[in-house]
N, C-alpha and C positions, 0 to 999 in steps of 0.2 A: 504494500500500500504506500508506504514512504516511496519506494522508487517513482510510483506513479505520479501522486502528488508533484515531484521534482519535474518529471517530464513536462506534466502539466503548468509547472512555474516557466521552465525554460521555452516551451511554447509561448505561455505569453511573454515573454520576454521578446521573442524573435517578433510575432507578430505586432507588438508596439513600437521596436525599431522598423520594424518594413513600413510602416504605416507612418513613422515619421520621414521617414525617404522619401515615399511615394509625396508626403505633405509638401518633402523640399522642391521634388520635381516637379510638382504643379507650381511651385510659387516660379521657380527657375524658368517654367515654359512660359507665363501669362507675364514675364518680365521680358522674355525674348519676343512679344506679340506685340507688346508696347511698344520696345525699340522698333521691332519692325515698321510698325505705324507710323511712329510717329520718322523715320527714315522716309516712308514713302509719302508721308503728307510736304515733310524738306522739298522733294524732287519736282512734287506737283506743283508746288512753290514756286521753285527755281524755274521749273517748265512755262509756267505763266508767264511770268520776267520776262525770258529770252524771246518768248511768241510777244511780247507787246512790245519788244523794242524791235 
C-alpha cells in the first residue's frame, strides 16, 4: 500500500510539472502571436508610407 501511495505522489508530481510546461508554452506561443502582429501591422505601416509617396 505504501509503494502505491508513493507512485500515486510521484504521479502527481509529474502531472503538475507537465501542466506547468504546457502553462509556459501557451504563454511563450500567445507572446510569439503578439510579436507577430504587431510585426505585420509595422509593415502594413510602412507599406502605406511608401504607396502614398
Amino acid at each position: 500500500m505504501e509503494q502505491q501511495t508513493e507512485e500515486i505522489n510521484a504521479s502527481a508530481v509529474a502531472m503538475n510539472e507537465m501542466t506547468a510546461t504546457l502553462e509556459e508554452v501557451a504563454a511563450n506561443t500567445q507572446q510569439s502571436a503578439d510579436g507577430s502582429r504587431l510585426a505585420t501591422e509595422a509593415v502594413n505601416g510602412g507599406t502605406s508610407k511608401v504607396e502614398q509617396s
